[in-house]
C-alpha positions as CSV (number, residue, x, y, z in Angstrom):
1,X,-32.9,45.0,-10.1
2,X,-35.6,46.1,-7.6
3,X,-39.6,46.1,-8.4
4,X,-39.9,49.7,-9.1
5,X,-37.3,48.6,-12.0
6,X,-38.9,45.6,-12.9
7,X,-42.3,47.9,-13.2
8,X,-41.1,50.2,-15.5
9,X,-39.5,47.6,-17.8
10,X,-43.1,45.9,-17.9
11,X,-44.0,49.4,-19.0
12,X,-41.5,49.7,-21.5
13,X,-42.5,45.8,-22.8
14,X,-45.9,47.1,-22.9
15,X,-45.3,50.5,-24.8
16,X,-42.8,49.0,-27.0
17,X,-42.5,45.0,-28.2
18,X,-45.9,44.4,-27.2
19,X,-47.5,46.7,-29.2
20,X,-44.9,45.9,-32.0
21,X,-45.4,41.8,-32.3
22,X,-49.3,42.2,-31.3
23,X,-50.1,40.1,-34.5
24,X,-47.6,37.4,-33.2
25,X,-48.9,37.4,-29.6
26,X,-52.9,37.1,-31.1
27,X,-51.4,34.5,-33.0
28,X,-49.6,32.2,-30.3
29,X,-53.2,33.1,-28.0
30,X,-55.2,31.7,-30.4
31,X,-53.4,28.9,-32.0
32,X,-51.2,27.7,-29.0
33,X,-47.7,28.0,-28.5
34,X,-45.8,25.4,-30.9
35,X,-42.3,25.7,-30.3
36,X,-39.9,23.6,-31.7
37,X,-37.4,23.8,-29.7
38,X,-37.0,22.6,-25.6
39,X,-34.2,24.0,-24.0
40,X,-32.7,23.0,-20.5
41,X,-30.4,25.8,-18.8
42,X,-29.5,26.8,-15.8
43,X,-31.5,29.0,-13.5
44,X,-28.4,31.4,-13.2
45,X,-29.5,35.1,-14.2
46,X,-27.0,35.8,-16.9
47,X,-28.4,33.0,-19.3
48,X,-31.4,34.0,-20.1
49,X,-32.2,31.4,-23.4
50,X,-34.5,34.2,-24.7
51,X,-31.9,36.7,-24.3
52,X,-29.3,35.1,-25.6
53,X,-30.9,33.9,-28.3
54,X,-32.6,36.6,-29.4
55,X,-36.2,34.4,-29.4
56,X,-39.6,36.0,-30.1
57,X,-42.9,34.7,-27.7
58,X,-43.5,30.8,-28.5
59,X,-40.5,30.1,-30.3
60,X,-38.8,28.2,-27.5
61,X,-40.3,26.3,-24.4
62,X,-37.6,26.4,-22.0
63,X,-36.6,24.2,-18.5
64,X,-34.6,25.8,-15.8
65,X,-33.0,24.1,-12.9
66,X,-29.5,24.4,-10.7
67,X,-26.9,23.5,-13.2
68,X,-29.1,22.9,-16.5
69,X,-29.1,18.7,-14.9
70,X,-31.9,16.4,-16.6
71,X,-32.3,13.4,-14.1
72,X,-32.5,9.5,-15.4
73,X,-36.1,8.4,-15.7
74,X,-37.2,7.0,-12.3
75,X,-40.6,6.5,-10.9
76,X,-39.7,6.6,-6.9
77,X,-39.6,10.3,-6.0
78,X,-43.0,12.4,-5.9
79,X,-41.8,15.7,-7.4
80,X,-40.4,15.4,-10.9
81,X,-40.6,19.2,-12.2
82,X,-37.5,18.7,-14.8
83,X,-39.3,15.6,-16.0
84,X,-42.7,16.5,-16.4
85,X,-41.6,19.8,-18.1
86,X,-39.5,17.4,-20.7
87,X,-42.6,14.9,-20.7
88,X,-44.8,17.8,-22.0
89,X,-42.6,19.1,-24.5
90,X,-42.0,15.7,-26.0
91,X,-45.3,14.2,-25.8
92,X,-48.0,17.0,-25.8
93,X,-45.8,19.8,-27.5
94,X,-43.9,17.7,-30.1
95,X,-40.6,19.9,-30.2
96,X,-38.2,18.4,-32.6
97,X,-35.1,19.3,-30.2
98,X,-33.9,19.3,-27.4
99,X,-31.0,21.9,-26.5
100,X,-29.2,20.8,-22.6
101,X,-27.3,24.6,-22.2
102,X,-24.6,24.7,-19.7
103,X,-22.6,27.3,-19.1
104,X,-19.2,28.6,-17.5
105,X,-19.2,30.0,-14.2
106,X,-21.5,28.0,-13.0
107,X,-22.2,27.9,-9.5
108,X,-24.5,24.7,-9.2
109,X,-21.3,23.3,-10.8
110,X,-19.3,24.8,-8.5
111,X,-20.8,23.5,-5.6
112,X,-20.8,19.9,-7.0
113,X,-17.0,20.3,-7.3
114,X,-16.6,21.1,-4.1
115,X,-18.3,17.7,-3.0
116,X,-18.3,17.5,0.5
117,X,-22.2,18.3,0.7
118,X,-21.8,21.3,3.0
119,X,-22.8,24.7,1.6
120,X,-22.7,28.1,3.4
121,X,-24.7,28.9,4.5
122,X,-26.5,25.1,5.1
123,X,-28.6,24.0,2.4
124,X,-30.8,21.2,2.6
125,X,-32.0,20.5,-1.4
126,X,-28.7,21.9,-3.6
127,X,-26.2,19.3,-2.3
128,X,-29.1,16.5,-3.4
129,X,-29.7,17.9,-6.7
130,X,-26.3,18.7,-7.8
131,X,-25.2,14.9,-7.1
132,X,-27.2,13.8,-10.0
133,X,-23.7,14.6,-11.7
134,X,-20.9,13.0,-9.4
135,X,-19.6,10.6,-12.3
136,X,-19.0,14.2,-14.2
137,X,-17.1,15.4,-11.2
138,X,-15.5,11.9,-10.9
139,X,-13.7,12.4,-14.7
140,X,-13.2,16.3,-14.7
141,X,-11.4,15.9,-10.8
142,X,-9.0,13.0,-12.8
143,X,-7.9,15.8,-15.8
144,X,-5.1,16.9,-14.7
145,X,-2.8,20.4,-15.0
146,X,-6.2,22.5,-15.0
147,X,-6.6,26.0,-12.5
148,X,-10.1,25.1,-10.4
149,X,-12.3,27.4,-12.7
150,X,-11.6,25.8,-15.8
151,X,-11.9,22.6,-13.9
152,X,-15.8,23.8,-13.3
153,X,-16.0,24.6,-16.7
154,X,-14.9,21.1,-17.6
155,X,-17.4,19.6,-15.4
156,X,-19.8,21.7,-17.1
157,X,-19.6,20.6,-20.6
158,X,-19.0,16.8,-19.2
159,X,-22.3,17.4,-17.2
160,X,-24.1,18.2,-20.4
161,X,-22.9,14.6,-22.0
162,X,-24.3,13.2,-18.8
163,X,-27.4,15.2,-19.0
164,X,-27.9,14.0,-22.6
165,X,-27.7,10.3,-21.8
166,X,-30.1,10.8,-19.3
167,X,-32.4,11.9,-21.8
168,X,-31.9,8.7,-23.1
169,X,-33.4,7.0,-20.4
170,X,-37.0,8.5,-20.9
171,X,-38.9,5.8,-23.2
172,X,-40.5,9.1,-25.2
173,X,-37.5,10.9,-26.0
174,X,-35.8,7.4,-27.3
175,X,-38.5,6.5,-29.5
176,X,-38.1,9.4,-31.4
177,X,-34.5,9.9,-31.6
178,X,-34.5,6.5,-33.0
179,X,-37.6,7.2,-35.5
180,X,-35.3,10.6,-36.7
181,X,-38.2,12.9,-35.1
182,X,-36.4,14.4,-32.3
183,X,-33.0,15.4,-32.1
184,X,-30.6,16.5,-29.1
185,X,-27.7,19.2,-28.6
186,X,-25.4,20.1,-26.0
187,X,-24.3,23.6,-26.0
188,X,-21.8,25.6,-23.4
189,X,-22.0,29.1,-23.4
190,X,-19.1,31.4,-22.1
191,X,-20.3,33.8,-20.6
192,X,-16.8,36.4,-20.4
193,X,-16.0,35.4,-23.4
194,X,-19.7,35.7,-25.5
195,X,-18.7,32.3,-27.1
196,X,-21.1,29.3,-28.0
197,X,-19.9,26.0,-28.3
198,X,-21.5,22.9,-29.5
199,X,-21.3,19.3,-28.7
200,X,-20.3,16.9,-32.1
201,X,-20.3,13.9,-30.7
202,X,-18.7,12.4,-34.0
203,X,-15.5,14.0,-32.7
204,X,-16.5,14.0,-29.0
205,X,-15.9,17.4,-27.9
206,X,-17.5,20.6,-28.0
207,X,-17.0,22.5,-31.3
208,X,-16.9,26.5,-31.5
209,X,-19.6,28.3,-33.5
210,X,-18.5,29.3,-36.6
211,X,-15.1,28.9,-36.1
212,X,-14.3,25.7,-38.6
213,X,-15.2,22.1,-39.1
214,X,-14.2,19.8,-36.0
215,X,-10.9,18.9,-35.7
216,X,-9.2,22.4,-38.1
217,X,-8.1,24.9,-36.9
218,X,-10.8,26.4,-35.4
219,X,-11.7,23.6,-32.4
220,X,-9.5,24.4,-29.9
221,X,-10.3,21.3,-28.2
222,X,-13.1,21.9,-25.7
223,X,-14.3,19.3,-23.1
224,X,-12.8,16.6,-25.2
225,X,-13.1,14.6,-22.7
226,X,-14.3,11.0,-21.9
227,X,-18.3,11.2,-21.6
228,X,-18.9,9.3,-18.0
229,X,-22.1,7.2,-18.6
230,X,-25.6,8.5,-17.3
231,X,-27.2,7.0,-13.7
232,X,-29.5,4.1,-15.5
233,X,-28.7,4.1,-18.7
């Protein structure tokens, strides 16, 4: 989409929902935002949170990164945009859940498949990043009889479990999962398909939307996998 286009949608936002939610958006100005929801997804440009959830202004405070990856807590390393975002929702904000959304096709995925650090063309920061899920490559490269796409897929959802222990690892976000004042979610989109699937962890695998309790006829068995254990935890 080139600028001209963006300009004209900005028009068309301006003309159109602007004007239409003007008593939300004096609202949120005023008050703050207070969303209760923090969602982590991937920086790829066909899931859009707010899009594909059909969200109005402040009703979700959303993280992006390569491959929707939370890092363990650590303390070493000078930039820590994934965590500060998290540290704000949590601790300033006071969201009530946390949503890690991955999603097929991915490319950041894709790339730590592939695993042999090079990129084309070179890349200096995506082969680093990406490695914060090698023990989710290590268990989806062991599955066996899959075709390489829905390999990345299953390295996906495995990547979300990862991502979710992770969470773990940050003293806030475990203080008040175990008070009952926070709680997390892993969710896989498909993109082809226009299917959401969520983690159950009672069953441990992720669970179509609407399509019957875990384990009827309806889960057809996604990423039922063995969740690899999170850097730290």
């Amino acid at each position: 989409m080139p600028i001209p286009e963006l300009m004209a949608g900005w028009q068309r936002f301006r003309g159109g929902r602007f004007r239409e939610q003007r008593e939300l958006i004096d609202r949120i100005t005023r008050e703050g935002q207070q969303p209760r929801v923090l969602m982590i997804a991937c920086c790829d440009s066909r899931v859009d949170p707010a899009i594909l959830f059909d969200c109005d202004p402040g009703d979700i405070f959303v993280v992006r990164n390569v491959a929707n990856l939370v890092p363990p807590y650590e303390e070493t390393g000078r930039y820590h945009g994934t965590s500060a975002a998290l540290e704000f929702a949590v601790v300033v904000l006071g969201v009530q859940h946390v949503v890690v959304l991955g999603h097929s096709q991915c490319g950041g995925i894709g790339a730590l498949m592939r695993g042999d650090g090079e990129t084309t063309p070179p890349m200096r920061f995506l082969p680093l990043w990406v490695a914060l899920g090698q023990e989710a490559r290590t268990v989806a490269l062991a599955a066996s009889g899959l075709e390489p796409a829905a390999r990345v897929d299953l390295c996906s959802r495995l990547a979300i479990r990862l991502s979710l222990r992770n969470l773990m690892t940050f003293r806030g976000v475990r203080d008040r999962v175990e008070k009952g004042r926070l709680q997390l979610h892993g969710w896989f989109v498909d993109v082809r398909q226009g299917e959401l699937s969520m983690l159950d962890e009672a069953v441990g695998r992720f669970v179509p939307l609407g399509c019957g309790a875990p384990g009827g006829p309806g889960d057809r068995g996604v990423g039922g996998d063995a969740a690899p254990q999170a850097a730290g935890s």
